[in-house]
LOKE-343056 format. One record per residue (C-alpha): residue number from 0; residue in one letter; x, y, z. Coordinates in steps of 0.02 Angstrom, whole numbers. Layout:
[r NUM, a, [X, Y, Z]]
...
This chain:
[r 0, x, [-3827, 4038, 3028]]
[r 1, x, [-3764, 4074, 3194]]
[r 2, x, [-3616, 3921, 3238]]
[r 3, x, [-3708, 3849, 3377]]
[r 4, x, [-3846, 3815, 3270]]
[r 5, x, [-3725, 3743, 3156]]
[r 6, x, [-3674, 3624, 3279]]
[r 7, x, [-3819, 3560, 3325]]
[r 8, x, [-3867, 3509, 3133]]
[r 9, x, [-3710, 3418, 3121]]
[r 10, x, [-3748, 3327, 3261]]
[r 11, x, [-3913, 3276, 3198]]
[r 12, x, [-3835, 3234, 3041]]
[r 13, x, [-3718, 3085, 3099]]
[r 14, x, [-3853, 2959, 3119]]
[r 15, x, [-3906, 2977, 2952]]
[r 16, x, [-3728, 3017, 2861]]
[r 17, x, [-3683, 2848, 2934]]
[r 18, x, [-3803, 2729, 2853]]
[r 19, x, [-3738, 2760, 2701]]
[r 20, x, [-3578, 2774, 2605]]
[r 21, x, [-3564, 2943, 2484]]
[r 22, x, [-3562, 2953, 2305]]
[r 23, x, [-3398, 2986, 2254]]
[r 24, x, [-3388, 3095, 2088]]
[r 25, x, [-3227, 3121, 2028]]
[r 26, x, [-3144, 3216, 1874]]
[r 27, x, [-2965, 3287, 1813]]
[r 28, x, [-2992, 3490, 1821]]
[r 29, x, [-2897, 3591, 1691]]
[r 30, x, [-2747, 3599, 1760]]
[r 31, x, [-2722, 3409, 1778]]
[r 32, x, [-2768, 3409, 1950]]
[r 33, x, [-2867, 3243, 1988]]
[r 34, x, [-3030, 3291, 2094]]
[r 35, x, [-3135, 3187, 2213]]
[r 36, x, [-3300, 3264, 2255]]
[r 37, x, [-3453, 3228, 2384]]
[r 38, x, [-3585, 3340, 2371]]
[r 39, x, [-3676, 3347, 2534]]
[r 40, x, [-3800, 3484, 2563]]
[r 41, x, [-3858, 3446, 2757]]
[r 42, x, [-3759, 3568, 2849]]
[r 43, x, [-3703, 3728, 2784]]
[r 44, x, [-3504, 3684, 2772]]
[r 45, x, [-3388, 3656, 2648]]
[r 46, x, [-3225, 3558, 2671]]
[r 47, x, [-3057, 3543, 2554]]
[r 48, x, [-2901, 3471, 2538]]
[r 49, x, [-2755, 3472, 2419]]
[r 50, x, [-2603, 3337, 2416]]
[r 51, x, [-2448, 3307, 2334]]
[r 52, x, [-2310, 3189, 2341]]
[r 53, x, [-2192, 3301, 2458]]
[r 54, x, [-2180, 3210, 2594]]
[r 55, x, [-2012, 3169, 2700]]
[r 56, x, [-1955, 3041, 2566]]
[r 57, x, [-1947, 3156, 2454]]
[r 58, x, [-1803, 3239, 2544]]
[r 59, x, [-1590, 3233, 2521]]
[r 60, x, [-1517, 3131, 2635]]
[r 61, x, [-1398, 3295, 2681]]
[r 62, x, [-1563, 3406, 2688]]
[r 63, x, [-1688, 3313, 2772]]
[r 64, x, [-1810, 3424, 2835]]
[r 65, x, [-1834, 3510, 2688]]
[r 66, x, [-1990, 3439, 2648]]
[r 67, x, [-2055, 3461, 2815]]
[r 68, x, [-2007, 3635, 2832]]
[r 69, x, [-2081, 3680, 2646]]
[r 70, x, [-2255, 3601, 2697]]
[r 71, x, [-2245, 3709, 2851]]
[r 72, x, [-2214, 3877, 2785]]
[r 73, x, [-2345, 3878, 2658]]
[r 74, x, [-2481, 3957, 2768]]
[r 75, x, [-2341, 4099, 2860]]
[r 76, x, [-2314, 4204, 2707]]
[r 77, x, [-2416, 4211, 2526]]
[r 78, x, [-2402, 4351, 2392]]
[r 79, x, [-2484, 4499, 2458]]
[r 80, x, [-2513, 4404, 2628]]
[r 81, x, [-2427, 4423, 2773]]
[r 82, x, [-2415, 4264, 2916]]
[r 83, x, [-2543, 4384, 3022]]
[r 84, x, [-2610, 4432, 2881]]
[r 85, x, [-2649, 4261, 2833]]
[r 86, x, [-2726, 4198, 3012]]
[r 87, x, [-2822, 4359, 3047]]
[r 88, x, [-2913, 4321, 2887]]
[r 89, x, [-2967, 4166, 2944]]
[r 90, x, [-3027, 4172, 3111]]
[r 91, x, [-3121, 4353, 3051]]
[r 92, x, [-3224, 4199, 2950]]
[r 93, x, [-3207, 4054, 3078]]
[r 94, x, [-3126, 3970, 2953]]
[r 95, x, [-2984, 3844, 2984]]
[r 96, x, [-2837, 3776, 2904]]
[r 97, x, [-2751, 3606, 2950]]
[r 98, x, [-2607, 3483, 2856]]
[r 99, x, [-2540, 3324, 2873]]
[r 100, x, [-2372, 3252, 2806]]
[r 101, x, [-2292, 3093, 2795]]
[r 102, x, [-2177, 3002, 2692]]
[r 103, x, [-2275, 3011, 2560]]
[r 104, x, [-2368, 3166, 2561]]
[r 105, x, [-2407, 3337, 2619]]
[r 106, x, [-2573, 3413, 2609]]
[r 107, x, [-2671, 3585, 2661]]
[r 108, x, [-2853, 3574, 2709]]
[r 109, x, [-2960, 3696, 2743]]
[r 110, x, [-3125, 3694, 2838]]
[r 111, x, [-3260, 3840, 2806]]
[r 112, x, [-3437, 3897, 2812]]
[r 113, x, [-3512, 3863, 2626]]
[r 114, x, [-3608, 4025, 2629]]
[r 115, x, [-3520, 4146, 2496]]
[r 116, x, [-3437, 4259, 2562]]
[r 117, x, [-3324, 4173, 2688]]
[r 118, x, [-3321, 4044, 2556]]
[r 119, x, [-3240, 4142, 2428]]
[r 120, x, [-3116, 4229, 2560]]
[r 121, x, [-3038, 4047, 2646]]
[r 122, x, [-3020, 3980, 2474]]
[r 123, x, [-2941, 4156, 2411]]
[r 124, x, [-2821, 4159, 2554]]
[r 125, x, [-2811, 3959, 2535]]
[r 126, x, [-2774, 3988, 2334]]
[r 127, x, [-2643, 4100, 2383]]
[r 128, x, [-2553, 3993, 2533]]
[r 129, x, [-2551, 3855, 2421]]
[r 130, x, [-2492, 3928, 2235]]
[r 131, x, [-2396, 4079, 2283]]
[r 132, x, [-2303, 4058, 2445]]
[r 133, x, [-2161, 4164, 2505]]
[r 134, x, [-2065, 4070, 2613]]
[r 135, x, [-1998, 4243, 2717]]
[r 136, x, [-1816, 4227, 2781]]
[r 137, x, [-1864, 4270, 2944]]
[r 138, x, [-1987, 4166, 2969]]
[r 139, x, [-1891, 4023, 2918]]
[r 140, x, [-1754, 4076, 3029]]
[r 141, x, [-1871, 4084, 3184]]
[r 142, x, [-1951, 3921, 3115]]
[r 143, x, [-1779, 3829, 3105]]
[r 144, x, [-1738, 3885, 3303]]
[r 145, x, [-1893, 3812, 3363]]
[r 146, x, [-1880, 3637, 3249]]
[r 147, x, [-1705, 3620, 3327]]
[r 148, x, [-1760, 3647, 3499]]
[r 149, x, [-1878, 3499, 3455]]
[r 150, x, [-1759, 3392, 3386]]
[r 151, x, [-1625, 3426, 3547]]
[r 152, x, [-1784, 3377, 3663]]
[r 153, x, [-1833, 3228, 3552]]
[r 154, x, [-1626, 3161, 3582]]
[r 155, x, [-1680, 3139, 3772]]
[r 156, x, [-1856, 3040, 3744]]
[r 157, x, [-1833, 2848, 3739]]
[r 158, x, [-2012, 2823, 3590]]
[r 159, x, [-1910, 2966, 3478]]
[r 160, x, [-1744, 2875, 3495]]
[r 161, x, [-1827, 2712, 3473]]
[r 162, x, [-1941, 2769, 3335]]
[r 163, x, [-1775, 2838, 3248]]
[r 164, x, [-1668, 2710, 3278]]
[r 165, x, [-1805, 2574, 3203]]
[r 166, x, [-1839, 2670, 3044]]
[r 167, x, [-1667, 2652, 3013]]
[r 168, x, [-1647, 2493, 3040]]
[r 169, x, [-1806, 2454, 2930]]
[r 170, x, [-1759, 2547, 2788]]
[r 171, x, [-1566, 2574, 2784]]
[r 172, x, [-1512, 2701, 2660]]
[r 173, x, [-1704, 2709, 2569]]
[r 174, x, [-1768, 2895, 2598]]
[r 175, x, [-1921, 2842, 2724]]
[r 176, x, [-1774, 2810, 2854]]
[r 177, x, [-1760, 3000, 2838]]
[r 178, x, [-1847, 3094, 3012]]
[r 179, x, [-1980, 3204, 2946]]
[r 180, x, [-1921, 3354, 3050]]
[r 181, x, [-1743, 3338, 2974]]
[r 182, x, [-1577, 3320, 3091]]
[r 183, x, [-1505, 3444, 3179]]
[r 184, x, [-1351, 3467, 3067]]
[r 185, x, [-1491, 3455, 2909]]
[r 186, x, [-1598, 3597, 2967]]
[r 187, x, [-1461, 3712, 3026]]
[r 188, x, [-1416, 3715, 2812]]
[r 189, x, [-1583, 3738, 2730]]
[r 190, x, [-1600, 3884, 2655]]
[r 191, x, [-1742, 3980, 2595]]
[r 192, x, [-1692, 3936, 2409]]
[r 193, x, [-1703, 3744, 2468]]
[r 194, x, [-1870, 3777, 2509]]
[r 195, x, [-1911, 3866, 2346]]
[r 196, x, [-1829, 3731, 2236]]
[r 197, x, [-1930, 3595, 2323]]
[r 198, x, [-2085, 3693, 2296]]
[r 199, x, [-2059, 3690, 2105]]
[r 200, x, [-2004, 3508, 2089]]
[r 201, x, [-2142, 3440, 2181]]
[r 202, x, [-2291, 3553, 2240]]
[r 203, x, [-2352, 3511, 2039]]
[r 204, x, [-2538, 3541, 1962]]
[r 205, x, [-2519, 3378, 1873]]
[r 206, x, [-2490, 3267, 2011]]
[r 207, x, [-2602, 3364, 2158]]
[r 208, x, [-2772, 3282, 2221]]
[r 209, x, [-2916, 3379, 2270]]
[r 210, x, [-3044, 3328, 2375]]
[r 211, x, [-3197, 3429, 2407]]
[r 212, x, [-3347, 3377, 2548]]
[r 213, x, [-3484, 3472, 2574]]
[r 214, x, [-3624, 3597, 2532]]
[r 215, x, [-3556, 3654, 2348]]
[r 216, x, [-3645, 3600, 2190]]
[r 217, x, [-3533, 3488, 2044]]
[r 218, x, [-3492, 3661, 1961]]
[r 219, x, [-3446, 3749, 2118]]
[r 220, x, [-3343, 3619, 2137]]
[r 221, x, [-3233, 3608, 1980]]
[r 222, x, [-3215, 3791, 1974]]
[r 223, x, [-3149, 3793, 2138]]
[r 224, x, [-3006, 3647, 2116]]
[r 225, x, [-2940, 3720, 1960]]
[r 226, x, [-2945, 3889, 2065]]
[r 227, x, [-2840, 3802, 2200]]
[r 228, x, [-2735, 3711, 2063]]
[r 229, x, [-2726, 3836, 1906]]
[r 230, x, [-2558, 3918, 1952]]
[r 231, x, [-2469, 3772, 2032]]
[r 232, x, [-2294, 3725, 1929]]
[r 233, x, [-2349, 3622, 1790]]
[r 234, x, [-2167, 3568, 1732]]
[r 235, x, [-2066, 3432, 1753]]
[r 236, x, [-2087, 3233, 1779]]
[r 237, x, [-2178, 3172, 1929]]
[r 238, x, [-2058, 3130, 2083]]
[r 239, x, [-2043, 2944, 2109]]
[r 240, x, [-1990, 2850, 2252]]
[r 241, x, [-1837, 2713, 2249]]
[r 242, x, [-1906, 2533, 2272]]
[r 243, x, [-1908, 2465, 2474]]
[r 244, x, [-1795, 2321, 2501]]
[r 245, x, [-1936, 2208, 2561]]
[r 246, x, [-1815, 2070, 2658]]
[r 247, x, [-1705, 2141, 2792]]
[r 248, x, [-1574, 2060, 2907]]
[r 249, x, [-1606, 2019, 3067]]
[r 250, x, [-1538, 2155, 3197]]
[r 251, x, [-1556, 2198, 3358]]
[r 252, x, [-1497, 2367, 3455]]
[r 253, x, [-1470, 2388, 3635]]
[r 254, x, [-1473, 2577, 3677]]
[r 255, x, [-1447, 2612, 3860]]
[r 256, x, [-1572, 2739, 3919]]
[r 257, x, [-1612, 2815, 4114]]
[r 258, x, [-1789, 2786, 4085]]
[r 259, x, [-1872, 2655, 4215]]
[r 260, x, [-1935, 2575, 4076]]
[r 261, x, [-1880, 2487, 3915]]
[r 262, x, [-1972, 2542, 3726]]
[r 263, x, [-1966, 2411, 3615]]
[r 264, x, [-2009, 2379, 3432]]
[r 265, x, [-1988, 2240, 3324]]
[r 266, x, [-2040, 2247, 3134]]
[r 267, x, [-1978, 2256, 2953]]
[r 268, x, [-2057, 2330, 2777]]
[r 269, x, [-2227, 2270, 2761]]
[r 270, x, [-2366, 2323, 2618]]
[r 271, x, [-2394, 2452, 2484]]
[r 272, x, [-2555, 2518, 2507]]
[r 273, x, [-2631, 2459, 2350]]
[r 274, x, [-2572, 2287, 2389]]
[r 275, x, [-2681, 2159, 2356]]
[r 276, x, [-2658, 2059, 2523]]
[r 277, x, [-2717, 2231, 2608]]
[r 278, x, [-2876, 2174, 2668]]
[r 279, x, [-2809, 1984, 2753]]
[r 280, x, [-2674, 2084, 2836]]
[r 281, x, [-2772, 2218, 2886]]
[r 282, x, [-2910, 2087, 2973]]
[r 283, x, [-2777, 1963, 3033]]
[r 284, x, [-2674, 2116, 3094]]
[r 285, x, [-2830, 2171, 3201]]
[r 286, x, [-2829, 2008, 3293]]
[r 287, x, [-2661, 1981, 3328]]
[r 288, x, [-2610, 2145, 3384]]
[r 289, x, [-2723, 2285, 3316]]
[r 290, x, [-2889, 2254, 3405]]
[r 291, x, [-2845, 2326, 3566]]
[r 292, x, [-2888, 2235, 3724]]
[r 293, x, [-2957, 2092, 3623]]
[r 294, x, [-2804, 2058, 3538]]
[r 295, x, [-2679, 1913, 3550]]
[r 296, x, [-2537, 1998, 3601]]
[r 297, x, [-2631, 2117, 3743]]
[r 298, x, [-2717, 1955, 3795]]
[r 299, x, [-2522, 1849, 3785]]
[r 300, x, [-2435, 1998, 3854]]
[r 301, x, [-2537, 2103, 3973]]
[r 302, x, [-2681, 2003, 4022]]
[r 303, x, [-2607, 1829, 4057]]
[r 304, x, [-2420, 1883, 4100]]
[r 305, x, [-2419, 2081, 4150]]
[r 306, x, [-2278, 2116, 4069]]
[r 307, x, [-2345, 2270, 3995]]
[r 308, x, [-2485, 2401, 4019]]
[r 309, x, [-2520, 2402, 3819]]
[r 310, x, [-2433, 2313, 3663]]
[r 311, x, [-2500, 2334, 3470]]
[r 312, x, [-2449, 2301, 3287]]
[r 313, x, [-2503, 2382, 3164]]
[r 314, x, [-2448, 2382, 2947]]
[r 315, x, [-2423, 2575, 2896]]
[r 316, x, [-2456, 2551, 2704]]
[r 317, x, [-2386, 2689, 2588]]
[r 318, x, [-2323, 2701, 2401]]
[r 319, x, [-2189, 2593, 2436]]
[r 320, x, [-2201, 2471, 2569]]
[r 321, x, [-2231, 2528, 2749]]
[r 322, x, [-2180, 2462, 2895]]
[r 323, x, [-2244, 2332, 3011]]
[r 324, x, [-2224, 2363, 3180]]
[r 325, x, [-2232, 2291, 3352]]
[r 326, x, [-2215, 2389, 3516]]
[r 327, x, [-2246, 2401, 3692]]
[r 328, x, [-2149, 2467, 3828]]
[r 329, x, [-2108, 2367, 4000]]
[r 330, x, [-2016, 2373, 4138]]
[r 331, x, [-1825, 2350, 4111]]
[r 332, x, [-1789, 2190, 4202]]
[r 333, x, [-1940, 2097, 4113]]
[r 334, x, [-1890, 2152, 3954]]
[r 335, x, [-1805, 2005, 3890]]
[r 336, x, [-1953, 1898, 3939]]
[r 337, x, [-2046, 2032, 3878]]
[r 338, x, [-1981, 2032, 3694]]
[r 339, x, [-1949, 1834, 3686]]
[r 340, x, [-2141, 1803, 3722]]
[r 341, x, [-2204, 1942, 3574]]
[r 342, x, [-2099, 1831, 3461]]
[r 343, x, [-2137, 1677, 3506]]
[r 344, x, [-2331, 1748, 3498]]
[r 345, x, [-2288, 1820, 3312]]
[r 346, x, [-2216, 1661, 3251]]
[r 347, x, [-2362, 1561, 3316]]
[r 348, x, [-2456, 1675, 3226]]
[r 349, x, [-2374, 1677, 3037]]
[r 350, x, [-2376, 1468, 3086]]
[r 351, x, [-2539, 1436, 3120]]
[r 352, x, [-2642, 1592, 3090]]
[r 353, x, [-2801, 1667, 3206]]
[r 354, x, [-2939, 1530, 3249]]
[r 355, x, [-3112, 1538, 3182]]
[r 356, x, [-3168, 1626, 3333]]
[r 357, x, [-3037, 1750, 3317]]
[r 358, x, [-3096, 1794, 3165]]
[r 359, x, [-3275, 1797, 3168]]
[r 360, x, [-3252, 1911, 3304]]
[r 361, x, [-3136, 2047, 3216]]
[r 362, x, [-3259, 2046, 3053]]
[r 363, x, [-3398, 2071, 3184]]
[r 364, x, [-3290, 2219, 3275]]
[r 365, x, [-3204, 2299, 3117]]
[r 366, x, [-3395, 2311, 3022]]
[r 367, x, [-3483, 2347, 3165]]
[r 368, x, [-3383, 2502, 3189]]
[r 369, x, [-3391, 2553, 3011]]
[r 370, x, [-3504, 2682, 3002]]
[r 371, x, [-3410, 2780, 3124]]
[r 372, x, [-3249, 2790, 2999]]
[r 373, x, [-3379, 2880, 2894]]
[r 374, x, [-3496, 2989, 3013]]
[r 375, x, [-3397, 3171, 2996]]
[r 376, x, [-3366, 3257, 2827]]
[r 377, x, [-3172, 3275, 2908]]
[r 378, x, [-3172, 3080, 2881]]
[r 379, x, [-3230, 3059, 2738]]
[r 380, x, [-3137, 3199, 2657]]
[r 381, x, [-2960, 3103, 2718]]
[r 382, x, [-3056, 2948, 2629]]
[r 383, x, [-3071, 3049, 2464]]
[r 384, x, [-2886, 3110, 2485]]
[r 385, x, [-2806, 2915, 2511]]
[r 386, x, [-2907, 2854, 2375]]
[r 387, x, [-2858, 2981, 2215]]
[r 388, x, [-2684, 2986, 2305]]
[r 389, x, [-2663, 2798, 2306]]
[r 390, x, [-2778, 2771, 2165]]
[r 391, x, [-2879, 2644, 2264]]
[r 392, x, [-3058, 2613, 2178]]
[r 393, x, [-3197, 2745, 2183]]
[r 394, x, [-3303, 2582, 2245]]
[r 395, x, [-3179, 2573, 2403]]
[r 396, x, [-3280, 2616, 2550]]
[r 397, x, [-3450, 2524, 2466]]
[r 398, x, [-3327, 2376, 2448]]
[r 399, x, [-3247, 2414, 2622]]
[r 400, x, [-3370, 2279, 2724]]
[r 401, x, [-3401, 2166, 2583]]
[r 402, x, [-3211, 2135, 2585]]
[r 403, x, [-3200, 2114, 2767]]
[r 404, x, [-3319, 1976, 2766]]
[r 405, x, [-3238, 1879, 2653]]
[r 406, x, [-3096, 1846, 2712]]
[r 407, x, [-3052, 1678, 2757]]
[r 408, x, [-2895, 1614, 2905]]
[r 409, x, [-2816, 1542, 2757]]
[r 410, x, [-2809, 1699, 2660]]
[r 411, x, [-2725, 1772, 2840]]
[r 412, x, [-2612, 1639, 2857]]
[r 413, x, [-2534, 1646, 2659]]
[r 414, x, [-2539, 1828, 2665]]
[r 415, x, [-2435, 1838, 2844]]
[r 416, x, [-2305, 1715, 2776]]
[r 417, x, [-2299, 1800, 2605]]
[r 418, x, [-2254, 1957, 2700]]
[r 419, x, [-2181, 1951, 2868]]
[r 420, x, [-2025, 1826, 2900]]
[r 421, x, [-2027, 1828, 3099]]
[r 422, x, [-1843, 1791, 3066]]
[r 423, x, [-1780, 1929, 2978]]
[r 424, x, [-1842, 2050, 3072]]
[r 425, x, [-1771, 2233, 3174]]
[r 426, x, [-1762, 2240, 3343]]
[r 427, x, [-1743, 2416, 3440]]
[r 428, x, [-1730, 2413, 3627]]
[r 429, x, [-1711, 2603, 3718]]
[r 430, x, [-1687, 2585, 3909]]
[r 431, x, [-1626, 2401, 3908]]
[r 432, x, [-1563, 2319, 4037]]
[r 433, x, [-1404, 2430, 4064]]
[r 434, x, [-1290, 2269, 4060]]
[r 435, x, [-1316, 2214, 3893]]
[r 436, x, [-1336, 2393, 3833]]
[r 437, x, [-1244, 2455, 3685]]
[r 438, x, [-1099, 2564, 3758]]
C-alpha cells in the first residue's frame, strides 16, 4: 500500500482508536523477556520497543556517560552490519528507528510497515542492533568528539548549568545527579571495553520489556520478542538502584551568568512512580503549576504580576523518587521578587491545598484530554513500555479517568505535605543579580 494511502487510514483511524482504551495482553517470552502486546489490525503498521534498566544511573560516578554512549552506539555498528549498512537498510524499507534514555532506562524502537517482507528485514536488522552490537573504535572516537563539543557548548547555556547544578543539589552523591551525556573529563576515558562491559551487565534478556502495537497476530507477536530477546546476556543479577534520600537541606546557589535573564528552579526528590499518592499529586500538581495558563503559579506569577513569560512544576516519577521541580525564568532585577512570590505561592499551596473550583476544573481538563494520550499507536506503545517497566497494572489506562475523578482536595492536601517540605527545599539561580552572585 502506497504511504500516502497509509496516511490517510491512520488519520481516519484516530477518532475511533480514541474512544476506547486497548486490550493489553501480556506474557514472559522464552527468554524471560516480559512482553506487552496490542493487537491492532486498522492500518497496515507494526510498532516495537525494547527497554532495559541502562539508563544514566546506572553509570560510575568517574564514567558517566557510559550509559549514554552504550545506548547510542547500538544502531552504528552490529555483527555483519555496518553504521551505513545499518541505515541504508532502513530507509530502502521506510522503516525507522528511534530511543529514549533516562535515568532509568534506555530503549530502541522501531517503527515499520507490517507487510512481510519489510517486516522481517527492520526486525532482522533491529535483532541484530540490539543483541549483537559492535561498538567500532572509530565510531566511538568520532562519537566522543562530537558529545564533548556538546558538553563545552552546554558550559555556556544558563537552563544546562541550572539544570546541572539542581540535580546536584537534589540528589548529592545518588547516581541520578550524574548528567546523562557524561562530563567532559568522563567521556574523554571511556573506552570501547567500557561500553562492552556495560552491555553485558545490563542490556539482560531477563530484565528487558517488549512492547509490540500494531497489525501482528498473538503468535507473530511472541515469536518476534523472543527473536529480539533470544541472544541478549542472560547472566548475572538484575542492576538495582541505591535508595533516594527523600529529605534534603535547604540550599540555595547564586551562579553569576551574562544572560539578561535569571533561570531559576526550586525543588527536591519527589515520587516513585508506582507510588501510591501518584494520582493526588499528579491532579493537584496540574493545578498548581502543571496546567499551563490555567495554573496557580502562571496566574500568581505571569498573569497578575508579569514577572515571567511562563513558570511550571511538574513531579518526574522514576524507580526511585524523581524530582519535583519548579522553574521559570525572569528578568534579573525581579528575580528576588520573582522567587519569593513562587514560594510563598507553594507554601500556600501544601497549607491549604487547591479550592473546589480548582479542582473540578483540572479533572474536567486532564479527562477531557484523555483520549488524545491514547490516539497514535506511538503513544500507546510508550504506555505499554512504562507499564511492564514500572510494573504498573495492566488495568492502568482503563483505571486512568476513574482515578482522576476521585480524587478529593483532601487527598491533594495530605499527599503535598506527605511529600514536599517547602522548607527543605534546592534553590538554583543562573544569571542572578550579579551582586549577590556566587564569585
Amino acid at each position: 500500500m502506497p504511504i500516502k494511502s497509509i496516511l490517510i487510514a491512520m488519520l481516519c483511524c484516530v477518532a475511533t482508536a480514541a474512544l476506547a482504551t486497548p486490550s493489553i495482553q501480556h506474557w514472559q517470552s522464552a527468554s524471560g523477556a516480559k512482553v506487552l502486546f496490542v493487537e491492532n489490525h486498522d492500518i497496515p503498521m507494526l510498532d516495537v520497543s525494547v527497554g532495559v534498566p541502562a539508563g544514566s544511573g546506572f553509570d560510575a560516578a568517574d564514567k558517566s556517560g557510559v550509559a549514554g554512549l552504550t545506548h547510542h552506539l547500538l544502531d552504528l555498528g552490529a555483527e555483519g552490519l555496518s553504521e551505513d549498512d545499518i541505515s541504508r537498510g532502513m530507509a530502502d524499507i521506510g522503516a525507522q528507528f528511534g530511543g529514549s534514555f533516562d535515568q532509568d532506562r534506555a530503549g530502541i524502537s522501531l517503527r515499520t510497515l507490517s507487510s512481510a517482507a519489510e517486516r522481517d528485514k527492520a526486525l532482522g536488522i533491529m535483532a541484530r542492533v540490539l543483541q549483537s552490537p559492535l561498538f567500532p573504535e572509530a565510531v566511538l572516537t568520532r562519537e566522543k568528539v562530537r558529545v564533548i563539543a556538546a558538553l563545552k557548548e552546554a558550559e555556556t547555556k544558563p537552563e544546562s548549568i541550572a539544570s546541572k547544578a539542581f540535580q546536584k543539589a537534589v540528589y548529592g552523591a545518588h547516581p541520578y545527579a550524574l548528567p546523562a551525556s557524561g562530563e567532559i573529563t568522563s567521556v574523554e576515558k571511556i573506552t570501547a571495553q567500557d561500553l562492552s562491559n556495560f552491555y553485558r551487565a545490563h542490556y539482560r534478556a531477563g530484565s528487558a520489556v517488549v512492547a509490540i502495537m500494531g497489525d501482528v497476530t498473538r503468535a507473530e507477536a511472541e515469536a518476534i520478542a523472543q527473536q529480539l530477546t533470544a541472544k541478549l546476556p542472560s547472566t548475572g543479577a538484575p542492576s538495582a538502584l541505591p535508595d533516594v534520600a527523600l529529605q534534603i537541606p535547604a540550599s540555595e546557589q547564586r551562579i553569576a551568568h551574562p544572560a539578561s535573564q535569571s533561570h531559576i528552579l526550586v525543588g527536591a526528590p519527589g515520587i516513585a512512580r508506582n507510588d501510591p499518592d501518584y494520582f493526588p499529586l499528579y491532579v493537584g500538581n496540574h493545578i498548581l503549576g502543571g496546567g499551563g495558563f490555567v495554573s496557580r503559579l502562571m496566574n500568581e506569577v505571569r498573569e497578575k504580576r508579569g514577572l515571567a513569560y511562563s513558570v511550571y512544576s511538574y513531579f518526574m516519577p522514576l524507580k526511585q523518587p524523581g524530582a519535583f521541580q519548579l522553574g521559570l525564568q525572569t528578568k534579573k532585577e525581579q528575580a528576588d521578587e520573582a522567587l519569593q512570590l513562587v514560594r510563598n505561592t507553594l507554601a500556600e499551596f501544601i497549607a491549604k491545598g487547591p479550592t473546589e473550583k480548582e479542582l473540578l476544573s483540572a479533572k474536567q481538563n486532564i479527562v477531557g484530554g484523555f483520549p488524545l494520550r491514547i490516539d497514535s499507536n506511538r503513544k500507546i506503545l510508550d504506555y505499554l513500555s512504562a507499564i511492564g517497566f514500572y510494573d504498573l497494572p495492566l488495568t492502568y489506562l482503563d483505571d486512568f479517568t476513574h482515578k482522576i475523578e476521585q480524587v478529593s482536595v483532601a487527598q491533594i492536601r495530605a499527599a503535598f505535605a506527605r511529600h514536599i517540605n517547602p522548607q527543605a527545599m534546592a534553590t538554583v539561580i543562573v544569571g542572578a543579580p550579579q551582586q549577590e552572585a556566587a564569585k
